[in-house]
N, C-alpha and C positions, 0 to 999 in steps of 0.2 A: 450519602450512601457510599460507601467505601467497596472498593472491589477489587480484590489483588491481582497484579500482572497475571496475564496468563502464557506468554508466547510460546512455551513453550508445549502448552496443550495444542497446540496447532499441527502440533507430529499427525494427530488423528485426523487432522483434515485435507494434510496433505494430498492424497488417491483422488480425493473428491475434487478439490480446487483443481489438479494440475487437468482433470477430465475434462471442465467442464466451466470452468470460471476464467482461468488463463489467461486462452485464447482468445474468450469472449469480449475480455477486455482487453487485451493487447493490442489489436485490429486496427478498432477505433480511436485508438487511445495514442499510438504510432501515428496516425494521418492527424492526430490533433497537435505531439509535439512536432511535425512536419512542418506547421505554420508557424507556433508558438516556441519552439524549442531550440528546434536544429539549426536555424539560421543564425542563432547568437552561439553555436559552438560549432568553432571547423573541426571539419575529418581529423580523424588522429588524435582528437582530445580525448583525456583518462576520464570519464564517468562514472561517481559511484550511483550504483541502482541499490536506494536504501531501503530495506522493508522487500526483498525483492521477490520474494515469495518462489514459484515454481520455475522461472526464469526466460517466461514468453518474450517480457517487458526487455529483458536483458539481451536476447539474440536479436530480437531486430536491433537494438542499438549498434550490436557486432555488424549485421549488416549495411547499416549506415556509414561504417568505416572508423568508430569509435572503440578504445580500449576500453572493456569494462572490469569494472570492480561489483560485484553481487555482497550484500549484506542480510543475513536477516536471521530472525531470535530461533527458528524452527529447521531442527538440521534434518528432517525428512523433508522439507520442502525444500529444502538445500541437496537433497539426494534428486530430486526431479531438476533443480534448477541448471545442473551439472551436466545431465544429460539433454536437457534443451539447450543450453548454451556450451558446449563443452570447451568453446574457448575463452569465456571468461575466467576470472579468479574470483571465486566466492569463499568469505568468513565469515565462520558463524559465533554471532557479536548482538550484544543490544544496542539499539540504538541511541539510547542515551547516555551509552556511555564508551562508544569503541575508540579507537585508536587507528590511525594508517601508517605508514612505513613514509608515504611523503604525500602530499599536496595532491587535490582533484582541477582537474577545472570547472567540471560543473558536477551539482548532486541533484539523482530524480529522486522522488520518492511518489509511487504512481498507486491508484486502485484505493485510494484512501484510507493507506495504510498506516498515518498517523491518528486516524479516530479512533485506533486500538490503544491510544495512551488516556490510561484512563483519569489523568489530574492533570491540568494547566501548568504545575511545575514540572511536569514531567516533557512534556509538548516543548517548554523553554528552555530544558537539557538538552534536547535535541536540536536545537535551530542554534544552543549554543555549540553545540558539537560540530554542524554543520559549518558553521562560519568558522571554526577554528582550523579543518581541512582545507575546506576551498582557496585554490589559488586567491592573489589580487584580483578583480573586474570578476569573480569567480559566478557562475549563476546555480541557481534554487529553483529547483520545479516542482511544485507539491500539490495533489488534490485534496480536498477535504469533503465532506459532507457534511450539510449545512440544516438545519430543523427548518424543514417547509412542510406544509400540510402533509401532504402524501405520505412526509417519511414517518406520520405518529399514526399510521393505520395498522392493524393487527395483520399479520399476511401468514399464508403457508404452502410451502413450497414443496411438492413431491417429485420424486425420481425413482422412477421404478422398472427395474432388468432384471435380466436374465438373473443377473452373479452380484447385484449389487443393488441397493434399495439408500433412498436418504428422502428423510424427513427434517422439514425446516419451519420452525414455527419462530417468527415475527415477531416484538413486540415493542411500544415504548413506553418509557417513564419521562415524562414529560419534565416533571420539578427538577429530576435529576440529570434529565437532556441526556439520557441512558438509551441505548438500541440493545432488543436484549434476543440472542439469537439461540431458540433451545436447538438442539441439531442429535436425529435418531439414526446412525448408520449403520447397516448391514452389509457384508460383502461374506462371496462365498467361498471358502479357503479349502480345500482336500473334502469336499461335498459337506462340507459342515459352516452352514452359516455363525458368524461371528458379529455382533454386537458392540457398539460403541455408542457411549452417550457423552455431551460435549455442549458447551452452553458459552460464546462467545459474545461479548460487550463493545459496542461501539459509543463512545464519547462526541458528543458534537457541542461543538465550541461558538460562540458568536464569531461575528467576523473580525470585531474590534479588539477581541480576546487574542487572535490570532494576528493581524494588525500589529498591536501592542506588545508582542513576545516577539514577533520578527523586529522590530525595532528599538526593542530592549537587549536582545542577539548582536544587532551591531547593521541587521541589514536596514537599509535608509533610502532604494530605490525600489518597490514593490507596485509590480500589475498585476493585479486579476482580472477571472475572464468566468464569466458562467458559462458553463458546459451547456445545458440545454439551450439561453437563449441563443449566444455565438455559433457552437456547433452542432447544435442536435442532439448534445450526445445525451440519450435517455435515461442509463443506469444508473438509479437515483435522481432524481429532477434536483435536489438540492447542493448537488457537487460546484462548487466553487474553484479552477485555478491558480493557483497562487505561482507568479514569475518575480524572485527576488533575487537582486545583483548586490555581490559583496562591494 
């Protein structure tokens, strides 16, 4: 099944995410690089947050005392991330294929924001692109999500206010390790409701697939860490860690 990039239909999603998803994952997601992350980059180091979306992920990093770099395919979610982070530097860039002006020390890329790549060549652009930034000893921080039981259930999600409505309806394709996310949003703009429909794909990879492209990329030092069993953390049971050093 073939499925063309979408990033930059994410304009539509932005209002949504930066309300409501953000945060929710930032929180925990902050206290998980707290044990896994930060201790292998001192203060003052340049961090690109790739895939950075509304830019929660991004300001705590400012607050940890890190320079950040924001990246990501959707420049309204770049219009939110500007004003959550207002002192980082964000470009809006794909990720398979950006450029920097010079060297990171280390690159996150948080919220499982590479299951948006929807073909294994495309996942191996990226992790070469990665390695080709990062300083020498440079570190790799990435979640993914991972096909376990739970994540091949139908699900649907409502949200319903005053001034804003969203409908999210669930699904997978198992042969094709497809996540197929139909999405109906409503917001009310000058008393007149307004309509959006929007239909985002997640890609999940085996582990060895990922494995095998970080060390086809160049990195050759790689830990993972399961999110639920190590830290609890819930969203999505099949979220996998990935800590790889240049």
């Amino acid at each position: 099944m073939s499925v063309a990039p979408i990033y930059s239909e994410y304009d539509r999603f932005a209002w949504f995410y930066n309300r409501y998803w953000g945060e929710e994952y930032s929180r925990p997601a902050l206290a998980i690089f707290n044990v896994i992350f930060f201790p292998h980059v001192p203060v003052g180091s340049r961090i690109l947050d790739l895939c950075c979306g509304t830019g929660q992920i991004a300001a705590g990093l400012l607050q940890h005392g890190y320079q950040v770099i924001g990246l990501d395919g959707s420049e309204a979610m770049l219009r939110f991330a500007r004003q959550n982070a207002p002192a980082a530097t964000f470009l809006h860039a794909d990720a398979r294929s950006f450029q920097l002006p010079q060297r990171v020390d280390a690159v996150l890329s948080a919220f499982d924001s590479l299951n948006h790549l929807m073909e294994l060549d495309s996942l191996r652009k990226v992790f070469a692109n990665v390695h080709s930034v990062l300083a020498d000893d440079g570190i790799f921080l990435f979640d993914l999500n991972l096909e376990e039981e739970s994540e091949l259930e139908t699900n649907t999600l409502d949200v319903v206010e005053e001034d804003h409505v969203l409908v999210a309806r669930a699904s997978y394709d198992q042969h094709d390790k497809l996540k197929r996310y139909e999405l109906t949003m409503f917001q009310l703009e000058d008393d007149i409701w307004q309509r959006s429909d929007l239909t985002l794909y997640q890609r999940y990879y085996d582990h060895d697939e990922v494995l095998d492209a970080l060390a086809e990329a160049g990195f050759s030092r790689v830990k993972t860490y399961d999110a639920r069993r190590e830290f609890g953390f819930t969203i999505s049971d099949g979220r996998m860690f990935y800590l790889a050093r240049k």
